[in-house]
C-alpha positions as CSV (number, residue, x, y, z in Angstrom):
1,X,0.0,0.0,0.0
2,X,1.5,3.2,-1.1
3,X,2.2,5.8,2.1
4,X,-0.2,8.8,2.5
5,X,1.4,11.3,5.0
6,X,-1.9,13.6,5.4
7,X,0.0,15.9,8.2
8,X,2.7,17.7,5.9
9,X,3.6,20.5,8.1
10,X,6.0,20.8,11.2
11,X,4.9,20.4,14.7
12,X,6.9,24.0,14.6
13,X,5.1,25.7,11.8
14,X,1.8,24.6,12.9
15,X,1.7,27.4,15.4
16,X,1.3,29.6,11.9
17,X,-1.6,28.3,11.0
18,X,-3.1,30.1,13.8
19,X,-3.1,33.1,11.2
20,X,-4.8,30.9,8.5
21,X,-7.1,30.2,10.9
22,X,-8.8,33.8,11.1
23,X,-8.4,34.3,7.6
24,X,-10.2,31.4,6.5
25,X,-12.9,32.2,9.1
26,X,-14.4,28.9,9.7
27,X,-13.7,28.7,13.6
28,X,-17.1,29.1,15.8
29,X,-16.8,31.2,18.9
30,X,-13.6,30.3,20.8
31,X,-15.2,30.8,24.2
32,X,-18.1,27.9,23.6
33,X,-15.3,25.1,22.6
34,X,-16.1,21.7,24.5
35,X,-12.9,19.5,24.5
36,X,-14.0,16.2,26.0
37,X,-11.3,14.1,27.9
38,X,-12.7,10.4,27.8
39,X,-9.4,8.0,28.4
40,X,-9.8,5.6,30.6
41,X,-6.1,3.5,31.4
42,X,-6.0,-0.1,30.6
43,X,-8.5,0.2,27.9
44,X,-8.4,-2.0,24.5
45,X,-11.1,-1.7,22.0
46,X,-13.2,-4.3,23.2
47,X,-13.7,-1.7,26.3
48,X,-14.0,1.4,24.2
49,X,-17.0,-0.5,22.5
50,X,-18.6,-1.1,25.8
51,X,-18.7,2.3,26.7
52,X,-18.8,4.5,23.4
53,X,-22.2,5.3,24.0
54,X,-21.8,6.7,27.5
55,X,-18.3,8.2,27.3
56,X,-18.8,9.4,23.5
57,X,-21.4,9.0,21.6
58,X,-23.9,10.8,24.6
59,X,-22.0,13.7,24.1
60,X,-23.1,14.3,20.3
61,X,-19.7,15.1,19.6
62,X,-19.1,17.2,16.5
63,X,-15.5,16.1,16.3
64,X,-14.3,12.3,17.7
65,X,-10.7,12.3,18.0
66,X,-9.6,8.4,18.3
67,X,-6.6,6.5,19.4
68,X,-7.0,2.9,20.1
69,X,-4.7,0.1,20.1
70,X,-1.7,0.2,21.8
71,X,-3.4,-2.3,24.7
72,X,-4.9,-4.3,21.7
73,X,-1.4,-5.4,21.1
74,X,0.0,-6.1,24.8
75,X,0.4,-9.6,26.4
76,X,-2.5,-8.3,29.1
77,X,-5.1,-7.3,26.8
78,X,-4.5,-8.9,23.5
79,X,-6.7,-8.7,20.4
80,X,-5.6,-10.7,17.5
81,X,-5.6,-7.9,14.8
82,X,-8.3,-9.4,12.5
83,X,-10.7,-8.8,15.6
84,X,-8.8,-5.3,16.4
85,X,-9.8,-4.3,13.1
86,X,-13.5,-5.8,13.5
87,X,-13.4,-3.8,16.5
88,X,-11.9,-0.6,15.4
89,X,-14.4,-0.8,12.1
90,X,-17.2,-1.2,14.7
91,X,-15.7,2.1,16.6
92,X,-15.8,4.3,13.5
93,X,-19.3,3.1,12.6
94,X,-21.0,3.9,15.7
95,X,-18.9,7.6,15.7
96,X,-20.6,7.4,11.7
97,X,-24.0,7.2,12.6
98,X,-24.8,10.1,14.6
99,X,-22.9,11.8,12.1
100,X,-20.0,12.8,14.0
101,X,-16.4,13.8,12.1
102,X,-13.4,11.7,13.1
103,X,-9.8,12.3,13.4
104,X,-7.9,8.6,13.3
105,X,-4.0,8.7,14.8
106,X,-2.3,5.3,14.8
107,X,0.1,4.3,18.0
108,X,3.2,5.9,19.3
109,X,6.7,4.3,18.9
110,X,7.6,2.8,22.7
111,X,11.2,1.8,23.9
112,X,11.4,-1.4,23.6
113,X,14.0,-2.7,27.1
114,X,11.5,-1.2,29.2
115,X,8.6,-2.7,27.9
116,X,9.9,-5.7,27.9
117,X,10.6,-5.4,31.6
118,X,6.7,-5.7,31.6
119,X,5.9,-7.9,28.6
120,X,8.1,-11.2,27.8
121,X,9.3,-10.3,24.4
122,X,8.6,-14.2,23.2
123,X,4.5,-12.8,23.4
124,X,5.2,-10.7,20.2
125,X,7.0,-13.5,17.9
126,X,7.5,-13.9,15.3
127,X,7.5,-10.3,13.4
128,X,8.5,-8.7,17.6
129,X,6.9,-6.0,19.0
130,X,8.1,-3.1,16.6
131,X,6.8,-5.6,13.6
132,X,3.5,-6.3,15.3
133,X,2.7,-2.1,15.8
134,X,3.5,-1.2,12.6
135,X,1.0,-3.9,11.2
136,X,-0.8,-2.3,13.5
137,X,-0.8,1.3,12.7
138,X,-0.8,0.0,8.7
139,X,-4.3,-1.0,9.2
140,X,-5.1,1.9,11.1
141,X,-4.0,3.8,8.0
142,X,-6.3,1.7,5.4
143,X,-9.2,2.1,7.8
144,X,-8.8,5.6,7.7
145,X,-8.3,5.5,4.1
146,X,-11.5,3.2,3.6
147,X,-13.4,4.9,5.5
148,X,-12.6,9.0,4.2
149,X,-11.6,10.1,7.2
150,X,-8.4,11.8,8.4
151,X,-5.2,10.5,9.8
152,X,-2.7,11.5,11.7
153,X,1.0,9.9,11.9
154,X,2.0,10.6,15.2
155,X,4.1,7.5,14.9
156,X,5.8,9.1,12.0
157,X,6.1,12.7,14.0
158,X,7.6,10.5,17.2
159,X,10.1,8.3,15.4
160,X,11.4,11.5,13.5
161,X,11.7,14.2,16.9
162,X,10.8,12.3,19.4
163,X,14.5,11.3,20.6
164,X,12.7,7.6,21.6
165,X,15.2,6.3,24.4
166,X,17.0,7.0,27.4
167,X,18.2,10.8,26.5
168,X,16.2,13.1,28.8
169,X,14.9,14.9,26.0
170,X,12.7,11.9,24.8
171,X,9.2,12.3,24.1
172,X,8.5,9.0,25.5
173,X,9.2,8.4,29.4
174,X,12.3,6.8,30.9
175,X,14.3,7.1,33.8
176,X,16.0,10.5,33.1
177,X,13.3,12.7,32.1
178,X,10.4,11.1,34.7
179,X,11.9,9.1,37.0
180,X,10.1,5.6,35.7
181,X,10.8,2.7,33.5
182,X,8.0,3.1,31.4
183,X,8.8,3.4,27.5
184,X,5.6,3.8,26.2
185,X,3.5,7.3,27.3
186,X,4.3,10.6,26.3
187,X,6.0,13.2,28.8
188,X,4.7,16.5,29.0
189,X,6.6,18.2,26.4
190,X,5.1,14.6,24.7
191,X,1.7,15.2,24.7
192,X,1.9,19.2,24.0
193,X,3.3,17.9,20.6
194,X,0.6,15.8,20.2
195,X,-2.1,18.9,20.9
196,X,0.1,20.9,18.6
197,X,-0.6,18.2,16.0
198,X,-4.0,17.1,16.5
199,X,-4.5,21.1,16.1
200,X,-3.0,21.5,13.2
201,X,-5.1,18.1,11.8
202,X,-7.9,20.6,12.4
203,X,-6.9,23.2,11.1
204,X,-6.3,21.4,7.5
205,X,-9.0,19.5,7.4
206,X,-11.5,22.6,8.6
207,X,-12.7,19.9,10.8
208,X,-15.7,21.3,13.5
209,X,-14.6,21.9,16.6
210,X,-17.0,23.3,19.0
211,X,-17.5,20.3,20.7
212,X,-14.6,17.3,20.8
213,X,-14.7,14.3,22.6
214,X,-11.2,12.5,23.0
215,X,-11.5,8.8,23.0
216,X,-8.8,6.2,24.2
217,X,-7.1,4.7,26.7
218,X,-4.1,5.8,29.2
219,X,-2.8,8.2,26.2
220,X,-5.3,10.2,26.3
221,X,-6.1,10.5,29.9
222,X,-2.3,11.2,30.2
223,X,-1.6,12.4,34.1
224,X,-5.4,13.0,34.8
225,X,-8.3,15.3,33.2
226,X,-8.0,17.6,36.4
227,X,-4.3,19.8,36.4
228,X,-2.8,17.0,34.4
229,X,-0.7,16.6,31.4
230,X,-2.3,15.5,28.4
231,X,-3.4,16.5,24.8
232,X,-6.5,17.3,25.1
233,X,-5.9,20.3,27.5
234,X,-3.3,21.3,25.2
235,X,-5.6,21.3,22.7
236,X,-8.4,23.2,24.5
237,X,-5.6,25.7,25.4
238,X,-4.9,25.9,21.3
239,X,-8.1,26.1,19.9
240,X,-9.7,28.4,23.1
């Protein structure tokens, strides 16, 4: 399948769009925006299903934003990916039918020592862990291709910046920039690239915005809904 990169522009440069933002004038009234935090940690997509209609759908969101999959793929919580793309299909559908737009980002590079620390690596053979998430986040890409809605790469925008590894300027947690082993959630400076980008997926796309419900699992939620660290208050911040 040839490679669509739908987000061209810089996580930088995106804070310039803010310009073409008021002269396109699409943008509703600033103050009214609605940005939804609905991650719940732990979650895969048989869960999301089981609570779409309370945590999303009752909302009437005008905008879904949707990551799901990284727990899919974990020794814990494992979906073969046949189902996970059942399930994912299932996802967008329900989001479809009350007429709601959707913004689909595939999963986040991890590093790996840590999360095998967690996970015995023999779980993810034969293709590993790396080969198993970029199956993965290829079928996230058809689906969003299949179903005409947009993308984001954040993989691609992580595995280019994102400094994945034990340098304190990672993107990703470890021991020098957070004090943990984890490998696999964003820091702070993480997830404010991720608002930056989901922002300026908005922007191009002239998706609605007034009211945005953000559905996943512990990536979303990041460090809590309340004072926390996560891309959707970055993004409430950017659009507000």
């Amino acid at each position: 399948m040839k490679r669509r990169n739908f987000i061209q522009s810089t996580v930088v440069t995106s804070f310039f769009s803010i310009k073409a933002l008021t002269e396109l004038n699409w943008r509703k009234n600033a103050a009214g925006v609605v940005v939804i935090n609905a991650g719940v940690g732990g979650n895969n997509t048989v869960d999301l299903l089981e609570r779409i209609e309370k945590d999303c759908l009752s909302h009437r969101p005008e905008l879904t934003i949707l990551m799901a999959g990284t727990n899919d793929m974990n020794s814990r919580k494992y979906i073969p990916l046949d189902q996970y793309e059942k399930n994912l299909q299932e996802l967008l559908s329900k989001i479809k039918r009350i007429k709601g737009h959707i913004l689909l980002m595939n999963l986040l590079p991890v590093y790996e020592p840590y999360l095998f620390t967690r996970h015995n690596p023999d779980f993810y053979k034969p293709q590993g862990h790396h080969g198993r998430l970029l199956q993965m986040n290829g079928r996230i890409e058809h689906m969003a291709m299949q179903n005409r809605i947009p993308f984001l790469d954040l993989y691609h925008i992580f595995n280019s910046i994102g400094n994945i590894g034990l340098e304190k300027n990672s993107l990703i947690k470890n021991e020098a920039n957070s004090n943990t082993t984890d490998g696999l959630h964003p820091t702070p400076e993480g997830y404010r690239v991720i608002g930056i980008a989901v922002y300026n997926a908005i922007l191009q796309y002239r998706l609605p915005h007034q009211k945005i419900v953000c559905f996943g699992d512990s990536i979303t939620i990041g460090d809590g809904i309340d004072g926390g660290y996560n891309y959707p208050s970055y993004l409430k911040k950017l659009l507000s």
